[in-house]
C-alpha positions in Angstrom: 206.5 103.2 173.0 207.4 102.6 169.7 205.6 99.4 169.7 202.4 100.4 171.0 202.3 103.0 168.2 202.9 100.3 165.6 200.3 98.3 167.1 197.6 100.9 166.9 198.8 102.1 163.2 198.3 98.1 162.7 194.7 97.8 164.0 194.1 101.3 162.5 195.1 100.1 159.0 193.4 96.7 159.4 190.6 98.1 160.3 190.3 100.7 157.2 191.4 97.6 155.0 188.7 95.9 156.4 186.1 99.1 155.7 187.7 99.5 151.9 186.8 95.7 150.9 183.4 95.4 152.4 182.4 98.4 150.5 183.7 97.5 147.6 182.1 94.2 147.7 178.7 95.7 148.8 179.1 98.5 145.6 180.3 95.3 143.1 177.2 93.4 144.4 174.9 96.6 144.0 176.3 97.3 140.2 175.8 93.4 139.4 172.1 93.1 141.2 171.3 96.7 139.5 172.3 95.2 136.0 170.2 92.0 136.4 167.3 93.7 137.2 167.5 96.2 133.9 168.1 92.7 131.7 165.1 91.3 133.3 163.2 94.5 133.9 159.3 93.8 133.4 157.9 96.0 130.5 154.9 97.1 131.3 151.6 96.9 128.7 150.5 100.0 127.3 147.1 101.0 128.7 145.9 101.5 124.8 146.7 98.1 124.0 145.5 96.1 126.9 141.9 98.2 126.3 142.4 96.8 123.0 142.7 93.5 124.1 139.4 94.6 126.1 137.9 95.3 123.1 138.3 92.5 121.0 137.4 90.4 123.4 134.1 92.0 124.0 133.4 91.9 120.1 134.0 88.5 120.6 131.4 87.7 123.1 128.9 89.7 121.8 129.2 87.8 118.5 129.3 84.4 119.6 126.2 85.5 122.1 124.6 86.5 118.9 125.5 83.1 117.0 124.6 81.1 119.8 120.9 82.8 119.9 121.6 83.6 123.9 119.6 87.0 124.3 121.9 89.7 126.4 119.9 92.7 128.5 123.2 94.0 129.5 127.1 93.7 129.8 129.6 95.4 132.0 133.6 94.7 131.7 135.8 94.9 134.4 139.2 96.0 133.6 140.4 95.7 136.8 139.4 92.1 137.2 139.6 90.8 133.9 135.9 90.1 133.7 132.9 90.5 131.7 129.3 90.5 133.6 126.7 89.7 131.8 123.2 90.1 132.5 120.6 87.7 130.7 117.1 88.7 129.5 114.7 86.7 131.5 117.8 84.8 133.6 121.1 84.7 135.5 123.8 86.9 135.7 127.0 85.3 134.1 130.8 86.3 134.7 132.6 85.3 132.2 136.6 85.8 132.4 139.3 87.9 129.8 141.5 85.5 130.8 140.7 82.2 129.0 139.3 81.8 125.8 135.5 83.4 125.1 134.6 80.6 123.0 134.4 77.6 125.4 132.8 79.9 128.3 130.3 80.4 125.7 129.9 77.0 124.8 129.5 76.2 128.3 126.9 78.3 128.7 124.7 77.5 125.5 125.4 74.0 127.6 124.1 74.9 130.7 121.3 76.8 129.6 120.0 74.0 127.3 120.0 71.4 130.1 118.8 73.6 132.7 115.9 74.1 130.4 115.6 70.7 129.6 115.5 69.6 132.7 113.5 72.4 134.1 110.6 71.6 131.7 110.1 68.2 133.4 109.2 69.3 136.8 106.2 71.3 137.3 107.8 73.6 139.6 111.4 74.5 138.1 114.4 76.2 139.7 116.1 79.4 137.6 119.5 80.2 138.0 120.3 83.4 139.7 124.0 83.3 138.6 126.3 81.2 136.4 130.0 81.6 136.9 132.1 80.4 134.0 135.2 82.2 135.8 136.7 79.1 136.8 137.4 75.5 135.3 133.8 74.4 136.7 131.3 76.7 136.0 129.3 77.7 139.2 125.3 77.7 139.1 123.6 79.3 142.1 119.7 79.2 142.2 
């Protein structure tokens, strides 16, 4: 009888031992992954600044627009997408994006613009863009 007890007190107690370290570990292992994350914790950008950012960037546009001589009906930013629609007088719509430099989408477009009417002149019958997409590292040019 006496052994059957101590058998059961044996596999009770290895049992609890068994509970205690695999909650400790799992509570270690929480404290450590908890403390990582609050070293690498992501800050988030005040709304204020990133319509700042918004801002400037717009300012830009519309001055290189102006310096470039490329007349503007209309412009619409997107915060959500990053972009700026703009809508030409007597042309395409172009998307230009906040997250590359204004300057070279610019340049690309005085570019496109230029050769489009270039080219355009030659034929009797020319094409006009509907839409110029400066979004991406080709601009897009639908007709």
């Amino acid at each position: 009888m006496k052994r059957l007890y101590r058998k059961k007190t044996r596999k009770v107690s290895y049992f609890i031992f068994l509970t205690l370290v695999l909650l400790i570990t799992l509570l270690t292992s929480f404290l450590i992954l908890s403390t990582i994350a609050k070293i690498l914790k992501y800050k988030e950008i005040p709304t204020n600044f990133s319509s700042i950012i918004i801002q400037s960037s717009y300012d830009d546009l519309v001055r290189l627009l102006k310096e470039k001589n490329i007349e503007v009906k209309s412009l619409k930013i997107s915060s959500v997408s990053a972009n700026i629609v703009a809508k030409l007088k007597d042309g395409p719509t172009v998307y230009f994006t906040l997250d590359k430099d204004i300057a070279p989408q610019v340049s690309s477009l005085q570019l496109i613009i230029t050769k489009l009417t270039i080219d355009g002149g030659q034929k009797t019958e020319s094409k006009k863009p509907t839409l110029i997409d400066l979004r991406f590292v080709n601009p897009v040019v639908k007709f």
